[in-house]
N, CA, C and O atoms as a Maestro MAE file, in Angstrom:
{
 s_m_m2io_version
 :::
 2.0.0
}

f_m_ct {
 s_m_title
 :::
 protein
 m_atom[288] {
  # First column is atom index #
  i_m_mmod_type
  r_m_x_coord
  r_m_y_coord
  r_m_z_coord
  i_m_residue_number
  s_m_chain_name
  s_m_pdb_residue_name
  s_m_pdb_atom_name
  i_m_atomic_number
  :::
  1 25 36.137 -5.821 17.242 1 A "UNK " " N  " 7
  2 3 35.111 -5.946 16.224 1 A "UNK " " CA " 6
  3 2 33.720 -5.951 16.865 1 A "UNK " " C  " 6
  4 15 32.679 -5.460 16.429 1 A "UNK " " O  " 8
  5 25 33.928 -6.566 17.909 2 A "UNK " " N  " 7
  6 3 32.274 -6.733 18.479 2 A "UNK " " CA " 6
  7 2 31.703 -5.294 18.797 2 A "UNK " " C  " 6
  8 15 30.593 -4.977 18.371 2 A "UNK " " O  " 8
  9 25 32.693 -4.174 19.765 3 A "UNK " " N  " 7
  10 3 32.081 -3.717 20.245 3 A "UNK " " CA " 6
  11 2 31.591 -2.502 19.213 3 A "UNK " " C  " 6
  12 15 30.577 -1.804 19.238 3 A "UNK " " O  " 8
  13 25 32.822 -2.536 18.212 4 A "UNK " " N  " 7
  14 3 32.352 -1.899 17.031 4 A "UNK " " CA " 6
  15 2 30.656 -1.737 16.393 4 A "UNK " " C  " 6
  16 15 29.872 -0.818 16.155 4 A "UNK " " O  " 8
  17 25 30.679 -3.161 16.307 5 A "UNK " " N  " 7
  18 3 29.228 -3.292 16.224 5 A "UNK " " CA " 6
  19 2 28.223 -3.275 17.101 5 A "UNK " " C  " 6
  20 15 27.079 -3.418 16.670 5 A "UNK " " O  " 8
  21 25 28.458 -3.095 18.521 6 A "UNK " " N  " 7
  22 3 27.606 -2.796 19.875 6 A "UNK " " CA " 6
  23 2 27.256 -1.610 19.581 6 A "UNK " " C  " 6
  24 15 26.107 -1.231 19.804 6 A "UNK " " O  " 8
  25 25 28.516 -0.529 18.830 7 A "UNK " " N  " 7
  26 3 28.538 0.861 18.954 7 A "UNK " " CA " 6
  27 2 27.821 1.511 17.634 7 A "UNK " " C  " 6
  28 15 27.332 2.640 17.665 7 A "UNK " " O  " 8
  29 25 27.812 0.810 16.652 8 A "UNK " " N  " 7
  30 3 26.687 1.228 15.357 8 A "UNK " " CA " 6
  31 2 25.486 -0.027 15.858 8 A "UNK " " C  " 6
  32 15 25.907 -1.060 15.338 8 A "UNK " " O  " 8
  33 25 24.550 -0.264 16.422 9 A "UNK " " N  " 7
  34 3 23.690 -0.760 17.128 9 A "UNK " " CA " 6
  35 2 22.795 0.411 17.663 9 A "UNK " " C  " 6
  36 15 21.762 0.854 17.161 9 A "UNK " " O  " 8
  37 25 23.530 0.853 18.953 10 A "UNK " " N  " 7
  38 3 23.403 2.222 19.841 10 A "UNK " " CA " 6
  39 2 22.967 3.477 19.089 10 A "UNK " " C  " 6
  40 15 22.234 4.377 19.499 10 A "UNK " " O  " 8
  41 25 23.653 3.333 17.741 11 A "UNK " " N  " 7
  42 3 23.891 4.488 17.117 11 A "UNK " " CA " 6
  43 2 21.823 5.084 16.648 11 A "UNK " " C  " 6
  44 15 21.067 4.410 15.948 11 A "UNK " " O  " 8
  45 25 21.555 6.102 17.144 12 A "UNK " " N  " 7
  46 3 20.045 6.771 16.450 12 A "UNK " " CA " 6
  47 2 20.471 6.708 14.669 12 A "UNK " " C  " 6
  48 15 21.509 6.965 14.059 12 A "UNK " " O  " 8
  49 25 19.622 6.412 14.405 13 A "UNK " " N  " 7
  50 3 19.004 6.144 12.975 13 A "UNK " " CA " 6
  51 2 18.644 7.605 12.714 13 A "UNK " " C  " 6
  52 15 17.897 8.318 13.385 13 A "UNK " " O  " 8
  53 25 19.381 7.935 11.511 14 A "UNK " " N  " 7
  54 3 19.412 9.248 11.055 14 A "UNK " " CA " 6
  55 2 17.848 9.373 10.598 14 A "UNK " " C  " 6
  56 15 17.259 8.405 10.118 14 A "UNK " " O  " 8
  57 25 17.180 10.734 10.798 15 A "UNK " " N  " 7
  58 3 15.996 10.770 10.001 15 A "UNK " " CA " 6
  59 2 14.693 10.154 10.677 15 A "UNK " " C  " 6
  60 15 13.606 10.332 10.127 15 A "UNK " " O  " 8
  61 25 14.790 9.409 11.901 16 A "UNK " " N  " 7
  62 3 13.899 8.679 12.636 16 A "UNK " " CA " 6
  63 2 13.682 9.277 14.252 16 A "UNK " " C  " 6
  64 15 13.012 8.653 15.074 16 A "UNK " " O  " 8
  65 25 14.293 10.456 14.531 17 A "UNK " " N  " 7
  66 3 14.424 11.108 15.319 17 A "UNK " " CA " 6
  67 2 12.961 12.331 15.817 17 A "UNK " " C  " 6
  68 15 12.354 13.007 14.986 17 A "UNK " " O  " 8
  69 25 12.752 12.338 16.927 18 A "UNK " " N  " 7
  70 3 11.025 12.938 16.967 18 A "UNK " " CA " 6
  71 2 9.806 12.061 17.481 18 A "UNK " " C  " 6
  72 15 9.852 10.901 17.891 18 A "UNK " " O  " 8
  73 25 8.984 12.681 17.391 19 A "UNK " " N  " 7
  74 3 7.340 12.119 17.928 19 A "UNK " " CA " 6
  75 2 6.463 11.670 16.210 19 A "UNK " " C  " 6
  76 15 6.065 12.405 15.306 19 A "UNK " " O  " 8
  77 25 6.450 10.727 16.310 20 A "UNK " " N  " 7
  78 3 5.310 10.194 15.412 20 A "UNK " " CA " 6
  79 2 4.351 10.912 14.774 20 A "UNK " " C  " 6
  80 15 4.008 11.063 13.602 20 A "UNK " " O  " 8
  81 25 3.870 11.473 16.237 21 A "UNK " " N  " 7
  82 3 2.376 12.355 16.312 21 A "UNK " " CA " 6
  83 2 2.532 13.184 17.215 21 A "UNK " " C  " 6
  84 15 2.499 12.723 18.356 21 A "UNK " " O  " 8
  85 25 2.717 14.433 17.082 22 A "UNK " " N  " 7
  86 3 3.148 15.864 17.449 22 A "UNK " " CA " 6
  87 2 2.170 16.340 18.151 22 A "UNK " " C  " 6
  88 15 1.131 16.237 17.499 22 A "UNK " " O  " 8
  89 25 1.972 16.891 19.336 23 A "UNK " " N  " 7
  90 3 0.804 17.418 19.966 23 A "UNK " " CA " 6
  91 2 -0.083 18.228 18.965 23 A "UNK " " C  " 6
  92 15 -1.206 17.774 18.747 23 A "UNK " " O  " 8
  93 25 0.308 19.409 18.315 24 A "UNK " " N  " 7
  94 3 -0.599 19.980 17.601 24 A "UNK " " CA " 6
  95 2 -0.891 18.953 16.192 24 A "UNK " " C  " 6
  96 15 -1.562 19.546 15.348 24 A "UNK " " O  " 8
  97 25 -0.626 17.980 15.924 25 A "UNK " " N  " 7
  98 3 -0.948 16.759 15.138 25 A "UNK " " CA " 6
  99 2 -2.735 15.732 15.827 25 A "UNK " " C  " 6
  100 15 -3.803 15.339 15.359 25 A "UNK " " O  " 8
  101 25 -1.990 15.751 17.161 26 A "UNK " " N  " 7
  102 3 -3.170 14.963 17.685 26 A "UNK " " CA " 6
  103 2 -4.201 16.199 18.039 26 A "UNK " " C  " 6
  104 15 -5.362 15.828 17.870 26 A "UNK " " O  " 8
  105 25 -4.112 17.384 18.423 27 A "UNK " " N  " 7
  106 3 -5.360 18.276 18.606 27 A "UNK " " CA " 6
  107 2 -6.075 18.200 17.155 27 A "UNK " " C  " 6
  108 15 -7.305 18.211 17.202 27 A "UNK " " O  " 8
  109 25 -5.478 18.124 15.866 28 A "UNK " " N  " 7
  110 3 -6.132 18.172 14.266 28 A "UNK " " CA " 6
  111 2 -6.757 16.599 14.621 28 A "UNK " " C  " 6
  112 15 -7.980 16.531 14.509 28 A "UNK " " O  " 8
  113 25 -6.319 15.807 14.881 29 A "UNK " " N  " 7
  114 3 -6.991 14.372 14.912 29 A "UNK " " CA " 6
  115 2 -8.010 14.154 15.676 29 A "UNK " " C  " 6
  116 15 -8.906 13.464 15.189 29 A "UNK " " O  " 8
  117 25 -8.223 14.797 17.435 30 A "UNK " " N  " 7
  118 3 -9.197 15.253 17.715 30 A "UNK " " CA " 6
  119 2 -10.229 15.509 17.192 30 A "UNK " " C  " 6
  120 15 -11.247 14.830 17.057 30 A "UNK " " O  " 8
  121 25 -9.847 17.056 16.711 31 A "UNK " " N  " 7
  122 3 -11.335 17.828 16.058 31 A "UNK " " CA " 6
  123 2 -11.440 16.980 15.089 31 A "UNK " " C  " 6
  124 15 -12.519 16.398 14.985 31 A "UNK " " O  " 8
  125 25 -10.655 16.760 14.384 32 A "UNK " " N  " 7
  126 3 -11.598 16.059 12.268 32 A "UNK " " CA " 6
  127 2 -11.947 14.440 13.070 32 A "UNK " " C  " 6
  128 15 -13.104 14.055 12.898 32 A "UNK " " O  " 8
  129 25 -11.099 13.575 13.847 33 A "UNK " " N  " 7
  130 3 -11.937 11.882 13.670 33 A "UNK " " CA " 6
  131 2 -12.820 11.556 14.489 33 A "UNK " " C  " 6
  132 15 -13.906 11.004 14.310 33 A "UNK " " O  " 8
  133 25 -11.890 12.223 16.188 34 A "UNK " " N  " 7
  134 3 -13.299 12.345 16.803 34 A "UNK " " CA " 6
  135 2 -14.358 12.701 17.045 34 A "UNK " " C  " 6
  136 15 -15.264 11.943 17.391 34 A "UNK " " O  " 8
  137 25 -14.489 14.314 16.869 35 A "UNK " " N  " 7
  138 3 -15.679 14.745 16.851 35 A "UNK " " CA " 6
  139 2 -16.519 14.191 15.702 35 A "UNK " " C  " 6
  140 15 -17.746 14.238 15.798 35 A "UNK " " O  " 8
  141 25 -15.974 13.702 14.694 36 A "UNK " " N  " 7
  142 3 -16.851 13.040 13.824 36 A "UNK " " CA " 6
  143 2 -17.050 12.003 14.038 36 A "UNK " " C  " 6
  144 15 -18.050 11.460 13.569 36 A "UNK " " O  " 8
  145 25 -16.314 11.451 14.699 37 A "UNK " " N  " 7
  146 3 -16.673 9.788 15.204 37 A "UNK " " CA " 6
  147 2 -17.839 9.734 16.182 37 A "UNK " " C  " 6
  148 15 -18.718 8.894 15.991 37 A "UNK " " O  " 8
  149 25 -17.901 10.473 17.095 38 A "UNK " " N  " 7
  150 3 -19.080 11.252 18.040 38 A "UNK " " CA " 6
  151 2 -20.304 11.413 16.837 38 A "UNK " " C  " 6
  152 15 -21.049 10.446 16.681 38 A "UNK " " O  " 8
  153 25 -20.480 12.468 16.106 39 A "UNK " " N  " 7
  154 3 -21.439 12.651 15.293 39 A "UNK " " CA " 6
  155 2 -22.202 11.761 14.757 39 A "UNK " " C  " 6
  156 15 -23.402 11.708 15.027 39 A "UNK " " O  " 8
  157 25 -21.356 10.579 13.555 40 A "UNK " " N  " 7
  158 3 -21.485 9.789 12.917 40 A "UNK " " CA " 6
  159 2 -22.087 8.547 13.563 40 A "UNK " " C  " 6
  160 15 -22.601 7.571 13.015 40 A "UNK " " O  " 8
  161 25 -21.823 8.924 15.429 41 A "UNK " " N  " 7
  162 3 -22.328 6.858 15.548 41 A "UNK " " CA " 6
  163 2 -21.457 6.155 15.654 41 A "UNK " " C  " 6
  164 15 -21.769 5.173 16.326 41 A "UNK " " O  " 8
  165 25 -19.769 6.145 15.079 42 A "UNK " " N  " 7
  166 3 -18.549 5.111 15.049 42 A "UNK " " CA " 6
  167 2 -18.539 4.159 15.634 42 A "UNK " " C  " 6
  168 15 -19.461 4.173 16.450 42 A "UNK " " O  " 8
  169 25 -17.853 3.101 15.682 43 A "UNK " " N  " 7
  170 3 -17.313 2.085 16.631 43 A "UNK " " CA " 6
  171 2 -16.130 1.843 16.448 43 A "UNK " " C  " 6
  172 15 -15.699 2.557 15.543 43 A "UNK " " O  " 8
  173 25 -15.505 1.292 16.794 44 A "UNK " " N  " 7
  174 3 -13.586 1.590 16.130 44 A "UNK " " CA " 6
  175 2 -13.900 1.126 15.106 44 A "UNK " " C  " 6
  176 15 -13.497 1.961 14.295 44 A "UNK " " O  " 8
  177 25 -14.664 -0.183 14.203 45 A "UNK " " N  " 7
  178 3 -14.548 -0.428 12.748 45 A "UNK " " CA " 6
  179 2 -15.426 0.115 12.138 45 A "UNK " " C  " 6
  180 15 -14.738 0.477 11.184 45 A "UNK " " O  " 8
  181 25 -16.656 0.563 11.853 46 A "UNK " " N  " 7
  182 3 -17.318 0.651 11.689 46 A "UNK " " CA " 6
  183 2 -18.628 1.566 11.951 46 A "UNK " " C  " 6
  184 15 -19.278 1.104 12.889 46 A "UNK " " O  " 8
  185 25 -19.206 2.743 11.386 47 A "UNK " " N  " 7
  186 3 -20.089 3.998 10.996 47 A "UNK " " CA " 6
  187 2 -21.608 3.358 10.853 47 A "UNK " " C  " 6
  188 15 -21.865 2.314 10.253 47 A "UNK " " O  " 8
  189 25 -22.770 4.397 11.685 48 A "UNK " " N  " 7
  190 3 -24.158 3.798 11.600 48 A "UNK " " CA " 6
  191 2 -24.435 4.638 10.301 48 A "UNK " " C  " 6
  192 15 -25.349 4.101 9.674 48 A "UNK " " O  " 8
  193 25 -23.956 5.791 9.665 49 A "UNK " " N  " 7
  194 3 -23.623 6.082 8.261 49 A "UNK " " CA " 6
  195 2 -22.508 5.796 7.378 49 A "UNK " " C  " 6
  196 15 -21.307 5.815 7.648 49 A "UNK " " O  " 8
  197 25 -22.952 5.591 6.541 50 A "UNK " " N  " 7
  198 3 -22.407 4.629 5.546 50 A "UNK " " CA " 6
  199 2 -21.319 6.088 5.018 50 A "UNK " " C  " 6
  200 15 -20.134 6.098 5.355 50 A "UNK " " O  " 8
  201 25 -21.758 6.916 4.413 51 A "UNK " " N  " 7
  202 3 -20.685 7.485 4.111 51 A "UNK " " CA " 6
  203 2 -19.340 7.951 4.964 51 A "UNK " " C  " 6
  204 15 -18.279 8.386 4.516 51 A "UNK " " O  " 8
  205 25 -19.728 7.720 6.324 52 A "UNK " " N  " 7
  206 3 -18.562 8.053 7.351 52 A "UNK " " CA " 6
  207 2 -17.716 6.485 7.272 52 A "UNK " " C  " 6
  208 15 -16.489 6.453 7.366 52 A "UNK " " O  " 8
  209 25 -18.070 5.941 7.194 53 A "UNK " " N  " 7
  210 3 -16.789 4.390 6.894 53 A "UNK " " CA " 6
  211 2 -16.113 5.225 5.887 53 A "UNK " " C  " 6
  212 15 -15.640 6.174 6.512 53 A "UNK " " O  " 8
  213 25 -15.874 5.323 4.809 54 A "UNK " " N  " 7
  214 3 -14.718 5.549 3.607 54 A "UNK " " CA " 6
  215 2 -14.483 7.150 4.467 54 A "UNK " " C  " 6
  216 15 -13.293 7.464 4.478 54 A "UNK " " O  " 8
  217 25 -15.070 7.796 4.908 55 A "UNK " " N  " 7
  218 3 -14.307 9.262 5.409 55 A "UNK " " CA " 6
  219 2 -13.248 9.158 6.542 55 A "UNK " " C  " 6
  220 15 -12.079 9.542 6.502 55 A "UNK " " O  " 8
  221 25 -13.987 8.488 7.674 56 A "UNK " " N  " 7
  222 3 -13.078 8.146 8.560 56 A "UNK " " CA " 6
  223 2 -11.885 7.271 8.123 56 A "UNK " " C  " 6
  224 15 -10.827 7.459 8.723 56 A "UNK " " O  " 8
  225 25 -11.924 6.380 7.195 57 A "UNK " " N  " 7
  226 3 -10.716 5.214 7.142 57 A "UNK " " CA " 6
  227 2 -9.806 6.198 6.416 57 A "UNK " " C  " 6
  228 15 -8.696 6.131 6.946 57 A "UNK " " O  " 8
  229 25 -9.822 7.383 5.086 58 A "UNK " " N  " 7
  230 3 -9.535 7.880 4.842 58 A "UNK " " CA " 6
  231 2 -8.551 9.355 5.629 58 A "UNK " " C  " 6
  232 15 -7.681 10.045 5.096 58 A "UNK " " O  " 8
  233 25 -8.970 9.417 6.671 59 A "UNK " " N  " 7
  234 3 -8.512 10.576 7.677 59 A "UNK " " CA " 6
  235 2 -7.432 9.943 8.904 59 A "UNK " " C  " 6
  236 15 -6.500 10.527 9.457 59 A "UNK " " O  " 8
  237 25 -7.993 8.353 9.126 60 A "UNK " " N  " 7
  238 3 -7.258 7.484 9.818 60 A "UNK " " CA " 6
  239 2 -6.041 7.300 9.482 60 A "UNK " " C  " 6
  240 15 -5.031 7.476 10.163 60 A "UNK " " O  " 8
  241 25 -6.176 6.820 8.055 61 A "UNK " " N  " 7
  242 3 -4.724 6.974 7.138 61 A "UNK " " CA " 6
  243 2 -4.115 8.119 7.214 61 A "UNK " " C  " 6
  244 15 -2.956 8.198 7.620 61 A "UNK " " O  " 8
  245 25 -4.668 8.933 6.913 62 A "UNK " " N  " 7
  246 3 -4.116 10.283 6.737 62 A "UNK " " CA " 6
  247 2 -3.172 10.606 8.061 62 A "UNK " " C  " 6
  248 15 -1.986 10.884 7.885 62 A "UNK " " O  " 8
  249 25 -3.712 10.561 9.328 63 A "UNK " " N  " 7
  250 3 -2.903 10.665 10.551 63 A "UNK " " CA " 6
  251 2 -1.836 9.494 11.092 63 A "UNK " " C  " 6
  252 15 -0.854 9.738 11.792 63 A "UNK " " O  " 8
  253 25 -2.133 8.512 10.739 64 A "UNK " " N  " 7
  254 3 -1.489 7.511 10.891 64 A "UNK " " CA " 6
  255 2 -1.177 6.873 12.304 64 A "UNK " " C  " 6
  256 15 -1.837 6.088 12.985 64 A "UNK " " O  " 8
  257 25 0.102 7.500 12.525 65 A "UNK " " N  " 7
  258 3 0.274 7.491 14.764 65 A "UNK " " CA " 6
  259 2 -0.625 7.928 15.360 65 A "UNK " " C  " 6
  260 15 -0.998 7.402 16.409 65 A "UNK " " O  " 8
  261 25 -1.138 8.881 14.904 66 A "UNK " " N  " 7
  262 3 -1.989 9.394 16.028 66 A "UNK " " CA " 6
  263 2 -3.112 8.608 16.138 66 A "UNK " " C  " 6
  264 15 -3.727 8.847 17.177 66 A "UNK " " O  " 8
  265 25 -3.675 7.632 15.343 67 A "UNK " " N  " 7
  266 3 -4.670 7.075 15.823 67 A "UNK " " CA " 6
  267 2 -4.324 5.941 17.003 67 A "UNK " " C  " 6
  268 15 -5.125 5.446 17.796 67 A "UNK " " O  " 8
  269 25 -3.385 5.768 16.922 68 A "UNK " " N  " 7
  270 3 -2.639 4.779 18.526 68 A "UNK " " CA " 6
  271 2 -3.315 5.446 19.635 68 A "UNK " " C  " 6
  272 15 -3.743 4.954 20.679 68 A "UNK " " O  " 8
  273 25 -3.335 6.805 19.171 69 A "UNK " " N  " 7
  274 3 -3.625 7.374 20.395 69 A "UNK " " CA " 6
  275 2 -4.393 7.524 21.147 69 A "UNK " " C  " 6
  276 15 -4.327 7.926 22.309 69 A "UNK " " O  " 8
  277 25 -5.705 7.009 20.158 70 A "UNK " " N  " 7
  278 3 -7.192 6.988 20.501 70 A "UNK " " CA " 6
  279 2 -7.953 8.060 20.748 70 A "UNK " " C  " 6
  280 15 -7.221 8.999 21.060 70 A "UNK " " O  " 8
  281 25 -9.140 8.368 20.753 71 A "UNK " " N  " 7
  282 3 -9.767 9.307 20.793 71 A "UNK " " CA " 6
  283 2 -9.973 9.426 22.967 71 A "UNK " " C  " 6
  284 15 -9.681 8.546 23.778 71 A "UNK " " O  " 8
  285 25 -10.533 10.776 23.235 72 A "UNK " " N  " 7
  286 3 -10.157 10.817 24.221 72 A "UNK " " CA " 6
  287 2 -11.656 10.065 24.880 72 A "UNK " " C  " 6
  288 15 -11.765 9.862 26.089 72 A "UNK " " O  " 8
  :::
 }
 m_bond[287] {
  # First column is bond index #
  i_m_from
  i_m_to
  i_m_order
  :::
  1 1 2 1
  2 2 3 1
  3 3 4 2
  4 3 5 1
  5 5 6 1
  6 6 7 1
  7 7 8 2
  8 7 9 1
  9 9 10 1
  10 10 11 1
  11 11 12 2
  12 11 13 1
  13 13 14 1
  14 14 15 1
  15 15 16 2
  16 15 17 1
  17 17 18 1
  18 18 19 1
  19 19 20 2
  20 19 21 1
  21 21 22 1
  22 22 23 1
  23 23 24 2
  24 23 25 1
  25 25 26 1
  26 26 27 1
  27 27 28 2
  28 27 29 1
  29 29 30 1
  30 30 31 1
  31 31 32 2
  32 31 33 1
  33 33 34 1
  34 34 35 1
  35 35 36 2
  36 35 37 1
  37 37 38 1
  38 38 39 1
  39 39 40 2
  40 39 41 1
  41 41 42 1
  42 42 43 1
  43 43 44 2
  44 43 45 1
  45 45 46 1
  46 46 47 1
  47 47 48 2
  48 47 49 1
  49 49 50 1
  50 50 51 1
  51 51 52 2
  52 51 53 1
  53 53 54 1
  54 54 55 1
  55 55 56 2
  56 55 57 1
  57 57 58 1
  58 58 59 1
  59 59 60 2
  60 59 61 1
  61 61 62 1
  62 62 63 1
  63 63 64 2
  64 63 65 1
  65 65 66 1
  66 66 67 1
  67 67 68 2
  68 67 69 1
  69 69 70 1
  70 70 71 1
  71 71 72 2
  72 71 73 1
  73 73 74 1
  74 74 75 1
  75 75 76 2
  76 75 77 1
  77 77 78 1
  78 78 79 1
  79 79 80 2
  80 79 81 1
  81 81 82 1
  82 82 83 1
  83 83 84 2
  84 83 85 1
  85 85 86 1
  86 86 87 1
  87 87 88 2
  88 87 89 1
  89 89 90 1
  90 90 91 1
  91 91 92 2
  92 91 93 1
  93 93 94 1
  94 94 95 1
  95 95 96 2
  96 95 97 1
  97 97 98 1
  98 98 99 1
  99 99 100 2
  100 99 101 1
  101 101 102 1
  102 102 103 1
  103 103 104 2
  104 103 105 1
  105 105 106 1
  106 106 107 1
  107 107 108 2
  108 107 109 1
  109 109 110 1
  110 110 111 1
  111 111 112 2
  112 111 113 1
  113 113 114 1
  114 114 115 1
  115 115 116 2
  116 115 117 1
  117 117 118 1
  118 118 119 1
  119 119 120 2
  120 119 121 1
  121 121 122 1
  122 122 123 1
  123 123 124 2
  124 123 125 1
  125 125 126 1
  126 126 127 1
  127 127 128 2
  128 127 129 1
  129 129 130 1
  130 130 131 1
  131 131 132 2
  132 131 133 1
  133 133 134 1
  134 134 135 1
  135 135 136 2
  136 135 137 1
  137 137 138 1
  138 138 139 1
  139 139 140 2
  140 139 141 1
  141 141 142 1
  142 142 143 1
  143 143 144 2
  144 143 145 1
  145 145 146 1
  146 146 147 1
  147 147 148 2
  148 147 149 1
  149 149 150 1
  150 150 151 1
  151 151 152 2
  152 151 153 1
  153 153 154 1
  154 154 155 1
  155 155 156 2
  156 155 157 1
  157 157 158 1
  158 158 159 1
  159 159 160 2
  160 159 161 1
  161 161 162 1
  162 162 163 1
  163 163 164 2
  164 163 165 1
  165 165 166 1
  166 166 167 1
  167 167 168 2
  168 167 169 1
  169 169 170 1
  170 170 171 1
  171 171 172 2
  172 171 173 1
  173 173 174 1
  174 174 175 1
  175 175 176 2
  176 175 177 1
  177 177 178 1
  178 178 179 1
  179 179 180 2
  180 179 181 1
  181 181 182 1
  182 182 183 1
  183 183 184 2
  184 183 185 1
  185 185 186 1
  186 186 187 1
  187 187 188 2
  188 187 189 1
  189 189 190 1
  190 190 191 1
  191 191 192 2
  192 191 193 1
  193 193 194 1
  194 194 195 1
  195 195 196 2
  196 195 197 1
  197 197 198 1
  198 198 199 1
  199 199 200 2
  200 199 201 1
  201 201 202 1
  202 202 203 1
  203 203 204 2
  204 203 205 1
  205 205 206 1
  206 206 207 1
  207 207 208 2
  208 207 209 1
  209 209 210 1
  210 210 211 1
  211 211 212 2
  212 211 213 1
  213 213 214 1
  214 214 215 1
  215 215 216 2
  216 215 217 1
  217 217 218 1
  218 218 219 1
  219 219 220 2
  220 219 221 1
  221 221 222 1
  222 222 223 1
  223 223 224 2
  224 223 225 1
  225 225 226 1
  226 226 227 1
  227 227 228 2
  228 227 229 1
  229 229 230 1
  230 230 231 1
  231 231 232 2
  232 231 233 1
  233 233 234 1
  234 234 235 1
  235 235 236 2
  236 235 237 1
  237 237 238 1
  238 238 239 1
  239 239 240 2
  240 239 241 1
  241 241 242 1
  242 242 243 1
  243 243 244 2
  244 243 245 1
  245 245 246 1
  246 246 247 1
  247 247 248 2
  248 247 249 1
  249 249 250 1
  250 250 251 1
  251 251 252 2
  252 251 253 1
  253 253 254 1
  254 254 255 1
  255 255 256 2
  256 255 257 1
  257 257 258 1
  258 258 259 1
  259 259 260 2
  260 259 261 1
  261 261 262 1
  262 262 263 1
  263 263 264 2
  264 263 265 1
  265 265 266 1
  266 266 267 1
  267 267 268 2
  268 267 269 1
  269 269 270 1
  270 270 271 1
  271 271 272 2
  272 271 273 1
  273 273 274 1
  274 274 275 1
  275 275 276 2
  276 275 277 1
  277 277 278 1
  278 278 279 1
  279 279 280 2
  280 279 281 1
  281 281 282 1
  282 282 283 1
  283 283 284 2
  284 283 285 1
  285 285 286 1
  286 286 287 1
  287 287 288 2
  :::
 }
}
């Protein structure tokens, strides 16, 4: 019984298989958050323009993993 359950433990999780954030995922996250994060002034929370706070948090979401990744 135990090892039964050692052995669905081990087992990959159907559907969870892959990269988070796909190289050509993080080159799109690049160009659209950072270079705008560059433009805009950013700080990780926070835009010296006001309309780049709701754009960036919006695009952040949008990529999700890839922002782990940080800008370069």
């Amino acid at each position: 019984m135990k090892a039964e359950l050692e052995e669905e433990a081990a087992a990959p999780l159907h559907g969870l298989s892959g990269e988070a954030c796909t190289a050509d995922e993080y080159k799109r996250y690049k160009t659209i958050v950072c270079d705008l994060k560059e433009a805009c002034g950013c700080s990780e929370t926070l835009c010296a323009q006001d309309w780049c706070n709701g754009y960036m948090r919006k695009w952040k979401k949008e990529f999700g993993a890839c922002t782990l990744q940080g800008c370069p």
